[in-house]
PASE-266687 format. One line per field, with one value per atom (N, C-alpha, C): atom name; residue number from 1; x, z, y. Coordinates in steps of 0.2 Angstrom, whole numbers. Example, Ala and Ser with C-alpha at 12.3 -4.5 7.8 and 13.67 -1.06 7.14 Angstrom:
// residues 2
name = [N CA C N CA C]
resi = [1 1 1 2 2 2]
X = [66 62 66 64 68 64]
Z = [39 39 39 35 36 39]
Y = [-28 -22 -16 -11 -5 0]
This chain:
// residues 113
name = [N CA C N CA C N CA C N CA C N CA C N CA C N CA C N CA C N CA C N CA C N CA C N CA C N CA C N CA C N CA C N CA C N CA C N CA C N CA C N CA C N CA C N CA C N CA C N CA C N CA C N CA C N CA C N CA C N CA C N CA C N CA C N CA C N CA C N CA C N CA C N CA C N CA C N CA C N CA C N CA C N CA C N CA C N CA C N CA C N CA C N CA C N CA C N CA C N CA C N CA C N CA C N CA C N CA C N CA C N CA C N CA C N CA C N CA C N CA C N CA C N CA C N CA C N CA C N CA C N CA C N CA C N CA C N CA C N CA C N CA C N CA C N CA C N CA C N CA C N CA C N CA C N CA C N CA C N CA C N CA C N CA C N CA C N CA C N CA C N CA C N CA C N CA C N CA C N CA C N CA C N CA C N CA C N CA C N CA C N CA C N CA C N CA C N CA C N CA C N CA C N CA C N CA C N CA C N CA C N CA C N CA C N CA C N CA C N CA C N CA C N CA C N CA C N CA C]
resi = [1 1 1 2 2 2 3 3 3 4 4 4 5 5 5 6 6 6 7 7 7 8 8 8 9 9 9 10 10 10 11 11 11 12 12 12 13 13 13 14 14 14 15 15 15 16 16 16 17 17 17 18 18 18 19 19 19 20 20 20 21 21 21 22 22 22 23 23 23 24 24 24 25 25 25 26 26 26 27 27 27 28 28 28 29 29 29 30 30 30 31 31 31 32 32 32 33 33 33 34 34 34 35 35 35 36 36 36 37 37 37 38 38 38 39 39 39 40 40 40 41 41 41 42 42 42 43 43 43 44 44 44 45 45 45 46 46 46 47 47 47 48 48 48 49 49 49 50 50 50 51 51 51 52 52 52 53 53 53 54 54 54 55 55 55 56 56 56 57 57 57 58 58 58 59 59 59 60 60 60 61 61 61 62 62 62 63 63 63 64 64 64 65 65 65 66 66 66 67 67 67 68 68 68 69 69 69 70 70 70 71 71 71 72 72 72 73 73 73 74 74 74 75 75 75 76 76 76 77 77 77 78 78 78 79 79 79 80 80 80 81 81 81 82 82 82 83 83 83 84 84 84 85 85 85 86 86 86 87 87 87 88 88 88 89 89 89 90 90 90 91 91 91 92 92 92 93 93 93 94 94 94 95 95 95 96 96 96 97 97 97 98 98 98 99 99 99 100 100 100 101 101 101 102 102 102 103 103 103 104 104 104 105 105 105 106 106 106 107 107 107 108 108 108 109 109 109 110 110 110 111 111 111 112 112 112 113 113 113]
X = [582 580 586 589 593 597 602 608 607 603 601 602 601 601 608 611 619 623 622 623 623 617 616 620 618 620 625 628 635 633 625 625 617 617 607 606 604 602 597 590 584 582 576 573 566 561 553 551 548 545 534 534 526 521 524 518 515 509 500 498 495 491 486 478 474 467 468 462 456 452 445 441 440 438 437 430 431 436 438 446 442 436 435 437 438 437 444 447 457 460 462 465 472 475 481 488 483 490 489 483 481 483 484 486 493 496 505 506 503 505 503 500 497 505 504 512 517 518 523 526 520 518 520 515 517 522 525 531 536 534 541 545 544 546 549 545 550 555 555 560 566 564 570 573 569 573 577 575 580 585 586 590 596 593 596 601 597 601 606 605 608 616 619 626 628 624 626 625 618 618 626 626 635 642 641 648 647 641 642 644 643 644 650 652 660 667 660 664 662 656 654 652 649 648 639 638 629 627 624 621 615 609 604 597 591 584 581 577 572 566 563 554 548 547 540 535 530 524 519 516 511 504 498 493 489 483 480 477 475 471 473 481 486 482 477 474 468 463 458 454 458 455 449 446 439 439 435 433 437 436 441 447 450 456 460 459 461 468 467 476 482 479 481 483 480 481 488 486 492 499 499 505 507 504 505 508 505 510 517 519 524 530 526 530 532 525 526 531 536 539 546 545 550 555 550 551 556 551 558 563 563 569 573 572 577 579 575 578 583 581 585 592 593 596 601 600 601 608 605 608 615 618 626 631 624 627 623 621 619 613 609 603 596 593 587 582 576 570 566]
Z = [753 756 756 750 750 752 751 753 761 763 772 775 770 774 774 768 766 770 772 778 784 786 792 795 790 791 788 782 777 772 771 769 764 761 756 756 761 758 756 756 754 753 745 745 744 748 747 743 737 735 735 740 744 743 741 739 735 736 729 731 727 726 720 724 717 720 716 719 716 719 714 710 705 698 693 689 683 677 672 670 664 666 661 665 673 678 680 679 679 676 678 677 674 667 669 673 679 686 689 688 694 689 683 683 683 682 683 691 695 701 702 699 700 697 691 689 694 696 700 704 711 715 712 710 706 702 698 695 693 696 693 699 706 714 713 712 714 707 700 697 699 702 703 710 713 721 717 712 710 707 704 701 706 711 717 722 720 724 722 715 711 712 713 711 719 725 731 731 726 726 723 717 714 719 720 725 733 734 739 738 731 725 727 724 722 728 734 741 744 744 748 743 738 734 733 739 739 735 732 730 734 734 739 738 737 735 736 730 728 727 732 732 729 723 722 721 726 728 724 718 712 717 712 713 707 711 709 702 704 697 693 689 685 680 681 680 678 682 685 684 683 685 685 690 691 686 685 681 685 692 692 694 692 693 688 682 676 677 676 676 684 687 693 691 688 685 680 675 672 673 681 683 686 688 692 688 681 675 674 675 674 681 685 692 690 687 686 680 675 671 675 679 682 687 688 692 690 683 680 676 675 673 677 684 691 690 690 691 685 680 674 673 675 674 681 686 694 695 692 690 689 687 685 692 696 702 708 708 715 717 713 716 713 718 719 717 713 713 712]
Y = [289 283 278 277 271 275 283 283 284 285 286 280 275 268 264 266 264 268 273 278 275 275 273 265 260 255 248 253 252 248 246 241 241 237 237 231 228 220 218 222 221 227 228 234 230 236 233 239 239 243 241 244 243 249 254 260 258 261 261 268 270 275 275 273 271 276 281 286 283 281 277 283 282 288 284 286 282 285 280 283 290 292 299 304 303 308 307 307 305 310 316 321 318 322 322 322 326 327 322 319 312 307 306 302 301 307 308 305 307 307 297 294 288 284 287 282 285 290 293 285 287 281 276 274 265 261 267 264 268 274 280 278 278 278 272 266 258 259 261 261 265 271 275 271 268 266 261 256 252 252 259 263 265 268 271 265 259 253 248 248 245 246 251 253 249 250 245 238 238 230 226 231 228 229 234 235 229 227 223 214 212 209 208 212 215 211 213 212 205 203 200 192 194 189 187 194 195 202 202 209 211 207 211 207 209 207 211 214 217 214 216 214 220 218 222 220 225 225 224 223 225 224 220 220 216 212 208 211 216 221 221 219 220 215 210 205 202 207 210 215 220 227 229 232 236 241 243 248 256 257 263 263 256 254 254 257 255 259 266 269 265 263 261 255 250 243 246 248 250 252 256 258 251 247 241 237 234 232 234 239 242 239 239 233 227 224 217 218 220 220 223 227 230 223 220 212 207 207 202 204 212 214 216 215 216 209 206 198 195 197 195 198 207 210 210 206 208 202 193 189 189 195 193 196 199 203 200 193 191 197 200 203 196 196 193 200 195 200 196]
C-alpha cells in the first residue's frame, strides 16, 4: 500500500490507519486464530504501515523539511469495553500507545501523529 502510493504519486503525506475487526464473542468463545487475526487488524497492520512509511516520512524531511501525518483510528472501548469487546479493546490499546510513540518518535523528522 504505501510503496503503490510513493509509486504512484512520489510522495507519502498522510497515513490513516482506519481498519477494526471486532467479531462479537464472549472472550471464552475467542479462538486462538480469532484472536491472532483481531491483533492482526488492529495493531499488527497500523504498526507495520507505520514502519513501511517511516523511511519516506524521513526522506521527505530530508528534502522538503515535511515528513508526513499519521492518523490512528482506535476506539472508545479502549476505555470502556463491553464484555465481547475485550480482545478487540486490547488490540485498540496497542493504537493508542502506538500514537504517541509515532508522535514522540516522528518529532525529529517533521512527522505528525
Amino acid at each position: 500500500m504505501v510503496a503503490r502510493t510513493v509509486e504512484a504519486f512520489g510522495r507519502l503525506d498522510a497515513l490513516v490507519n482506519n481498519a477494526g475487526y471486532a467479531p462479537p464473542a464472549e472472550v471464552e468463545q475467542k479462538t486462538p486464530d480469532m484472536i491472532r487475526d483481531i491483533f492482526a487488524v488492529n495493531a499488527v497492520a497500523p504498526a507495520t504501515a507505520v514502519a513501511q512509511a517511516w523511511p519516506h516520512f524521513k526522506r521527505q524531511f530530508g528534502a522538503t523539511g515535511k515528513g508526513g501525518v499519521v492518523v490512528n483510528v482506535s476506539s472508545y472501548s479502549t476505555a470502556d469495553p463491553f464484555p465481547t469487546l475485550v480482545i478487540y479493546a486490547s488490540a485498540k490499546g496497542a493504537v493508542n500507545v502506538l500514537a504517541r510513540a509515532v508522535a514522540n518518535a516522528g518529532r525529529a523528522w517533521g512527522v505528525r501523529g
